[in-house]
N, C-alpha and C positions, 0 to 999 in steps of 0.2 A: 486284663479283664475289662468287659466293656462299662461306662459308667450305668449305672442303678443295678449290675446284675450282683448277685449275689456268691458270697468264696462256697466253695464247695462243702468247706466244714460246717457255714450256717444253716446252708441247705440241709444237709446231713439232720445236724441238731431240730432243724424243722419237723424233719419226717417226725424223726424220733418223739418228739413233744406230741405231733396229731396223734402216733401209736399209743405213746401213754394215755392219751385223753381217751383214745378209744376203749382201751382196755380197761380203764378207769369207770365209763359209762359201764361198759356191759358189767363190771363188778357191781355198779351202784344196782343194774336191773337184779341182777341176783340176788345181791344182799335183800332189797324189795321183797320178791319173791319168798323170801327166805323168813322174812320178818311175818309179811301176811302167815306162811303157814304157819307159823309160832304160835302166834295170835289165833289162829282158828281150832291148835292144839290147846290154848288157854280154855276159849268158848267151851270146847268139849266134855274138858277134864271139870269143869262148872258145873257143867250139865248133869254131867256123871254124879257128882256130886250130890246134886240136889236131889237124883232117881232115888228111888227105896232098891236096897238089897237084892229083892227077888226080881227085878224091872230083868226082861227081857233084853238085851243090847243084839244089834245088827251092825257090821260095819260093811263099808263101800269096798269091795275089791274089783276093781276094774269099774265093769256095767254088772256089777254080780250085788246083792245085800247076802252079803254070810252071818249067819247066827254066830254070835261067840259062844264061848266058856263062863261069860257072866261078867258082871259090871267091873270086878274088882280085876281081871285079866284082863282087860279091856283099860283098864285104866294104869297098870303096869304096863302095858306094852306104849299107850300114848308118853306116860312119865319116860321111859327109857327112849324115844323118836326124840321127845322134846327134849332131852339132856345131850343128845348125839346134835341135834338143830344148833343148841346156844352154842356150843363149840366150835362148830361150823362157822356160825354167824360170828364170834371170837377171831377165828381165821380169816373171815371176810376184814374186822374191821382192821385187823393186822395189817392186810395185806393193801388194803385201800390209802392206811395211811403211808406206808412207804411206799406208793405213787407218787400221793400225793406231794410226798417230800423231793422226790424225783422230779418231776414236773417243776418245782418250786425251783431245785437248782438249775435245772434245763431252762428254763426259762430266765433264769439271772444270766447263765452263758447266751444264751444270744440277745440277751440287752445288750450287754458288753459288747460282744460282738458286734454287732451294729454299732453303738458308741466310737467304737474303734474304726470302724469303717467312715462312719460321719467326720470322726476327725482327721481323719487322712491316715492315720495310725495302722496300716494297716499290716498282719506279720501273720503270716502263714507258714 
């Protein structure tokens, strides 16, 4: 092997680290995502809240405003989006941390790796 190039396995381990991190980002944009609507199901079910009884409710479907069934359906169907969310977002942080963890050993293998290669140590 030529001197400064790298054994095949650290290479390997390299990819692998940028995939976690990748997939790691794009979990982080989700969970975001995920968090924002939450938070915009919180505003709502507020707002619901504070209307009187007989208040008229509209919700967005698409580019459409649909009249509901009334405040109280209207605010069953956000409570049951926003209970299916936090689960979701439960899953999210699940699964971010056993990246994270992943990453964390990945990452200690090619320190070593390299370690071993600095000191001449080297065993493939």
């Amino acid at each position: 092997m030529a001197q400064g190039e790298l054994p095949p396995q650290i290479k390997d381990q390299l990819q692998q680290f940028q995939s976690l991190q990748n997939q790691l980002q794009v979990l982080a944009q989700q969970k975001a995502q995920m968090e924002a609507r939450s938070k915009e199901f919180q505003r709502a079910q507020e707002a619901l809240g504070e209307a009187a009884d007989d208040t008229t409710v509209y919700r967005n479907v698409g580019s459409l405003l649909i009249k509901t069934k009334g405040k109280e359906a209207v605010l069953k169907d956000i409570g049951d989006e926003s209970e299916t969310l936090e689960v979701r977002l439960k899953n999210f942080e699940k699964q971010e941390s056993r990246l994270r963890e992943s990453l964390t050993e990945l990452q200690s293998k090619i320190e070593n790796g390299l370690r071993r290669m600095q000191g001449g140590g080297q065993s493939e």
